[in-house]
N, C-alpha and C positions, 0 to 999 in steps of 0.2 A: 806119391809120397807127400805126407802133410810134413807141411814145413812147420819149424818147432820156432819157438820165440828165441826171440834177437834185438836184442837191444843197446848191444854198441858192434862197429863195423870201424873195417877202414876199407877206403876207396881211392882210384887214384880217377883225377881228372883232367883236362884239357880244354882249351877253349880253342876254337878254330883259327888261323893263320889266315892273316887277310892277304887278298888278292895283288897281286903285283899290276901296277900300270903298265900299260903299251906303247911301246915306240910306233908308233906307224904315220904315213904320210898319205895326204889323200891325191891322189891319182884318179883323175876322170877325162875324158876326153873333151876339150876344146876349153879347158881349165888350167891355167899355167901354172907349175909352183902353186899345188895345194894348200899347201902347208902342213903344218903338224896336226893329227888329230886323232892320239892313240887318248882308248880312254882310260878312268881311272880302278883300283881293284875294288873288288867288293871289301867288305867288311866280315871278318871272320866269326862262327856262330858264338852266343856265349852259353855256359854252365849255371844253370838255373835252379837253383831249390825249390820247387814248390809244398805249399802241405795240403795234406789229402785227409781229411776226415771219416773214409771209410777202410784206412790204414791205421795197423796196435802194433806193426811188428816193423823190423826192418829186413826179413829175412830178405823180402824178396832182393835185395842187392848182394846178397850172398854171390849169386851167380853172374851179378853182370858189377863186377869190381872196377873195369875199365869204364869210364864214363869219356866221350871223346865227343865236342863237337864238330860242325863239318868246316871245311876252308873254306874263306871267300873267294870268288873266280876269280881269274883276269880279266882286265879291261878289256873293250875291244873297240873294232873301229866305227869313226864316225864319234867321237868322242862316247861314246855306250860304256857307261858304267858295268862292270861285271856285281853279277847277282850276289846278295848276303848269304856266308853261310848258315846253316839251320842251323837254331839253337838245341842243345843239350839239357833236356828237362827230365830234373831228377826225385820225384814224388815219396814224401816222405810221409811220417804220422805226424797230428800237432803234439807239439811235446821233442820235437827235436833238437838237438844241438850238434854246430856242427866246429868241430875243433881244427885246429892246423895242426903240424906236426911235432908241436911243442907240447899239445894237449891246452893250450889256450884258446878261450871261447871266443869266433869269427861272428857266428850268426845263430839265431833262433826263431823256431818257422811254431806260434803260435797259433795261428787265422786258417782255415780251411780257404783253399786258393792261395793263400799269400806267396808270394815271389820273391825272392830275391837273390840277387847276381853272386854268383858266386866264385866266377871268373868270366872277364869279359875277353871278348874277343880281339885278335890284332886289326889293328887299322889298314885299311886298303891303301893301297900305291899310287901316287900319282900319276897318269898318263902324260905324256909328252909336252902336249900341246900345254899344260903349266908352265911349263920352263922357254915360251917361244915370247921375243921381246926385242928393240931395237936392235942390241946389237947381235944376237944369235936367232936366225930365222927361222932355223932347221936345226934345232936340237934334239941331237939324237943318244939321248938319257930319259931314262922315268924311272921311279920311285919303285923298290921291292917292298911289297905285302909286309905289316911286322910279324915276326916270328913271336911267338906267345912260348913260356914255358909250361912245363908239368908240374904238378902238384898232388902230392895224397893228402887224404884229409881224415879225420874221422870222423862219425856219426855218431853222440850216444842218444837214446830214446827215455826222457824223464816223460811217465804217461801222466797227461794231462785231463786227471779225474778231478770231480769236485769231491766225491766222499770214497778212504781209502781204509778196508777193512782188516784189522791185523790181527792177528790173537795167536797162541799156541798151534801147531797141528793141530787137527782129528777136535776142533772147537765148537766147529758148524760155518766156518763162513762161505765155504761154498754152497752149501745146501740154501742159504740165507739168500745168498745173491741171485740164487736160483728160481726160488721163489718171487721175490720183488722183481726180476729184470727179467728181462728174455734169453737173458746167458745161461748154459745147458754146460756147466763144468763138468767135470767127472767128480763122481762123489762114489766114494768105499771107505769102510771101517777099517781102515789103518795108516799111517803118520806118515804123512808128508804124500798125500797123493796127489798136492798141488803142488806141480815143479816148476809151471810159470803163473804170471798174473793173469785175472782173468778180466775181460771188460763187460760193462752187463750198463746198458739204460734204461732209467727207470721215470714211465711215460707220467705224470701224476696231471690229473684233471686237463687233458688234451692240450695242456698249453705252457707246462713244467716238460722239462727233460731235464735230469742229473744223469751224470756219470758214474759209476763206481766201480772202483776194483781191486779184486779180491786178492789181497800178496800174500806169495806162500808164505808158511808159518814159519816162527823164529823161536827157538828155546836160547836160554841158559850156555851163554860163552859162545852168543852168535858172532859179535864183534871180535872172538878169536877163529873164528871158520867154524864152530858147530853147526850142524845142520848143513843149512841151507848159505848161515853166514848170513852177509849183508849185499849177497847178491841184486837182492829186488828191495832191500829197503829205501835205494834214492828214489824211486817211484812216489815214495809215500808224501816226499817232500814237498810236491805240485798241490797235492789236497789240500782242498782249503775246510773239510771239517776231514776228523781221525775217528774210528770206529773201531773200541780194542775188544774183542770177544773172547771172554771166559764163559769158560762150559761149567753150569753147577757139579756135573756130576764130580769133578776134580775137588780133593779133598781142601786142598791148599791154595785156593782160588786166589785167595790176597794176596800171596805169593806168589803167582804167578802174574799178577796183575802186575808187583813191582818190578819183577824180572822185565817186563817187557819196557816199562818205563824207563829201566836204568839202559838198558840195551838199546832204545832210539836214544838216549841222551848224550849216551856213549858218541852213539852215528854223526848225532847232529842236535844238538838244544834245542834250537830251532822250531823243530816238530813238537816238542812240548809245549811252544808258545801258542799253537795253532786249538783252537776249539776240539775239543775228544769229548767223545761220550762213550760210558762203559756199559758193553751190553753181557748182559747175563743170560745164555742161549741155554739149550734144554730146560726151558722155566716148569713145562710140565709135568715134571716128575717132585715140582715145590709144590707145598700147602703153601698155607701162609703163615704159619709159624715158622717153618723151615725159611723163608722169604724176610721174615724180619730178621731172624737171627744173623743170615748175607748181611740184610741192611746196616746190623750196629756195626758191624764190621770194618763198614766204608768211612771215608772219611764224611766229614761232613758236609763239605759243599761240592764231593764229588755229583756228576751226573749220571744217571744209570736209570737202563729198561730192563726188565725182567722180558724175555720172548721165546716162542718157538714158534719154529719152522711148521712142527707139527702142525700143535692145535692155533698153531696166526697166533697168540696171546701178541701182546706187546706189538705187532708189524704197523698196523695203523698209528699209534702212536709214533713208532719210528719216523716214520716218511713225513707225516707230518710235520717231527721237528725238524728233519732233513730242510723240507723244503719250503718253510718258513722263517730258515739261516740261510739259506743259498739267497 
């Protein structure tokens, strides 16, 4: 079964209960009055976030929701410290955020490898031989392991692209992305065949990588649940350039152009502050007559490529500007 995209979760966790000290006395032969020497508990494991760079999804915690680390031992004798429990390491995409159960932000796992605790473990128990001192020789008490509580948390996934391609359905951004990157979306002639985001890298001059990706499309009263809604628009909001694709062959291209404008502003302002370039896809089906008449169209100091996937027009200049803004 291919697992399908996931991008918020809830999980419940725990971090492991540390080890209880030992009451014991040492006893050996031709030794009088050993004294005390139980040792102390382990320390219990903790609940780790790491982030993992060749993870886009969260699905795979679908299936393991309980997240539990392990208890620390008991002490033992000869003052022997009991072993730490292993910690609980939970691997996630960069791009994560991890909420409590207020939906308030705890932590965010930017950095491929990056770590961080996200509940620690209970402290081990003293053994015995702590508590032994002038006046109590032979004390026979030690400390219980602390008990740690449970918590659920959530997960939501903002993907952490450099460039993020929007436009209507059935526009071309998948085909696009397909071409430039090594991501193999599904692509068919008719609306809305992209039901998640897609991720695609694109290698430039052996020493550039960007990110891109491709969110499904958004019409006209997304921001009331049309469509798709603004299921995948928080995605967009990580990108640091926006790439809105209008298909020529659409009669009403300017229009559709505003539509998408007012529907992220709606989302979030925000994303309008961010650098956008307007690409104008199936270019080769334009003369150049048909190409200026788009052009008076535009505002004036909008930005815009004319491209296709087809004939490459325009992809060269793309990448370039791409990756001389990153």
């Amino acid at each position: 079964m291919i697992n399908k995209f996931i991008d918020f979760i809830k999980i419940y966790c725990k971090s492991g209960n540390g080890g209880s000290g030992l009451i014991h006395f040492r006893r050996e032969k031709f030794i009088h009055k050993g004294g005390p020497d139980g040792g102390d508990g382990g320390k219990g494991g903790n609940v780790i976030i790491k982030g993992n760079n060749q993870l886009y999804t969260i699905s795979h915690l679908k299936y393991k929701k309980h997240n539990i680390a392990e208890n620390g031992k008991n002490g033992g004798i000869n003052r022997i410290t009991g072993s730490n429990g292993k910690d609980c390491i939970i691997e996630v995409p960069i791009g994560t955020l991890i909420k409590d159960e207020y939906k308030n932000i705890i932590m965010e796992i930017l950095n491929h490898n990056e770590k961080k605790i996200l509940l620690y473990g209970g402290k081990g128990g003293k053994g015995n031989w702590h508590f032994k001192n002038a006046i109590c020789q032979a004390p026979f008490y030690s400390e219980k392991g602390k008990i740690v509580k449970e918590f659920c948390f959530f997960l939501e996934l903002k993907i952490l692209a450099d460039v993020g391609i929007i436009g209507f359905p059935n526009s071309g951004k998948s085909t696009l992305i397909s071409i430039i990157t090594s991501s193999k979306p599904k692509i068919s002639n008719y609306p809305f065949t992209t039901l998640n985001p897609n991720i695609g890298i694109l290698n430039y001059k052996k020493f550039k990588k960007l990110v891109i990706a491709d969110i499904p499309g958004i019409i006209k009263g997304a921001s009331k649940g049309k469509g798709l809604g603004f299921k995948f628009i928080k995605h967009i909001q990580r990108n640091r350039i926006i790439l809105i694709m209008i298909s020529c062959e659409e009669k009403n291209y300017i229009k559709e152009y505003n539509i998408i404008l007012n529907e992220l502003n709606y989302f979030d302002p925000n994303i309008l502050k961010k650098k956008r370039l307007l690409l104008i896809s199936k270019s080769d089906y334009l003369d150049n007559e048909l190409k200026y008449e788009i052009i008076k169209k535009l505002k004036k100091n909008e930005k815009y490529i004319f491209i296709s996937s087809f004939s490459k027009e325009g992809l060269d200049e793309l990448i370039n500007y791409l990756c001389n803004i990153i």
